[in-house]
N, C-alpha and C positions, 0 to 999 in steps of 0.2 A: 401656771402657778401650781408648785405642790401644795397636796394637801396633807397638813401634820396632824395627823389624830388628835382631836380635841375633846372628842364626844365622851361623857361620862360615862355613859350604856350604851350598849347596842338599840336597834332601833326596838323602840316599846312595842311595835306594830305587829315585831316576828313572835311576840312573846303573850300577846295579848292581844289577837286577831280581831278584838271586838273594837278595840280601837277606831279599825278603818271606819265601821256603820256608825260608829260616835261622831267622829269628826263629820262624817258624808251627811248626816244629821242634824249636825249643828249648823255645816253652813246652808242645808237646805230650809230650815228656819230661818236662817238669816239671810234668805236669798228671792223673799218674796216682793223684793222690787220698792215697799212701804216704806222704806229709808234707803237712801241713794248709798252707791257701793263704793263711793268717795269718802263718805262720812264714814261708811265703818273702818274704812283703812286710815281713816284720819285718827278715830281713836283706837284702834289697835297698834296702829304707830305710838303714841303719847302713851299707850298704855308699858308697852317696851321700851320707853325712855323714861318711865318714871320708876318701873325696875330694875332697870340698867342692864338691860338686854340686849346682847346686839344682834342673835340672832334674829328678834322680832323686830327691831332697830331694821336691819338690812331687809327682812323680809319685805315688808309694808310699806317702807321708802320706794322698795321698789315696786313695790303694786302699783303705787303714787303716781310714781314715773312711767308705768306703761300704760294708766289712764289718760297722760296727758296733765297730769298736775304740774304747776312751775316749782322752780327751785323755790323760790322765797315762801310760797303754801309751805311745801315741804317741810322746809328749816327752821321757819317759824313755829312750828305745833308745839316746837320745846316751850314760847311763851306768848302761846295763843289769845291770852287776855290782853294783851295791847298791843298785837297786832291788829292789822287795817285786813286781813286775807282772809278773814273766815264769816259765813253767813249768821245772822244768830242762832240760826238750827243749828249749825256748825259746832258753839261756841256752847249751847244748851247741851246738846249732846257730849262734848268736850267735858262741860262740868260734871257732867252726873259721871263720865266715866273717872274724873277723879276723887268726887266725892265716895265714891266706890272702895278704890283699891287705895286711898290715903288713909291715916287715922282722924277719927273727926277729934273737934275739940272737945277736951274734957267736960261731961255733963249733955254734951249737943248729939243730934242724929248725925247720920253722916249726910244721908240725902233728907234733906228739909222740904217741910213743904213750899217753900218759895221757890226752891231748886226744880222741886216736881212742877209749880205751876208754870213756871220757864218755858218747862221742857214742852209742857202740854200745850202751850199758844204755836207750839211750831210741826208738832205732830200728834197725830190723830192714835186711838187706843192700841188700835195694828199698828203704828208705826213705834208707840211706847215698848209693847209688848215685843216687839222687833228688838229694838234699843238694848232694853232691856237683856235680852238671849245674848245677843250680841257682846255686851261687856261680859257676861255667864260665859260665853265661850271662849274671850281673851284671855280669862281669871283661868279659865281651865287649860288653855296653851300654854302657860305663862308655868304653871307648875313643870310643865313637860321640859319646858324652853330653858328653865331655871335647874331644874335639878339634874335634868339629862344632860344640857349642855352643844344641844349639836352645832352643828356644821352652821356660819352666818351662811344663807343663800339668796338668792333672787330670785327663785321662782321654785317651790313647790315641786315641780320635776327634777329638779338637782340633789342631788345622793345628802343629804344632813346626817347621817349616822354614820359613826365609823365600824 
């Protein structure tokens, strides 16, 4: 497959070397085992389909698939409220990461307390506080992935910047 230059910038990384300990950072926050690493690729997935990303689209699909998640998990996240495939931590988790990056209804929070009590019957304050970083960190890829533009890849070790 060639590859046709797509990328908006060059990589942010050669330009702003703090980058690297940002990201190494964030996923070591998000890496303390307190929320399973299925659910955060589930909503880092959902989080690039609700901005119509494909670089984060392909990335996290593919994480999905090298976990061993099925096609129908997968393809379902686009509408995981009635699907039969996802746990209700799953599904809690899911919502807070939409109530996040959607706009709420006029006059309402975005994340309500009923949303939060949800989330909290399935994870413990390490695990919120996890959650939590965890959508911090998608919102902050999401700028990169959006404005920069790279490479769709499958794995992190594949060249994304032209």
């Amino acid at each position: 497959m060639t590859k046709t230059p797509i990328s908006r910038m060059s990589n942010p990384g050669e330009f702003v070397p703090e980058l690297k300990d940002i990201s190494a950072a964030l996923f070591r926050a998000t890496g303390n085992q307190s929320v399973p690493r299925t659910t955060m690729n589930l909503i880092h997935l959902r989080a690039g389909q609700i901005v119509g990303n494909t670089y984060l689209t392909i990335l996290n699909t593919g994480f999905l698939r090298k976990a061993g998640e099925t096609e129908e998990r997968i393809t379902a996240v686009s509408s995981w409220q009635d699907a039969p495939y996802f746990t209700d931590a799953e599904r809690a988790a899911l919502a807070l990461l939409e109530a996040t990056l959607q706009p709420a209804p006029h006059g309402r929070e975005r994340v309500t307390d009923e949303l939060y009590a949800e989330a909290a019957k399935h994870y413990d304050e390490k695990a919120l506080a996890t959650l939590t970083i965890a959508i911090g960190q998608i919102n902050f890829f999401i700028a990169l992935a959006v404005i920069g533009k790279p490479h769709p890849v499958g794995s992190l070790a594949d060249e994304q910047w032209d």
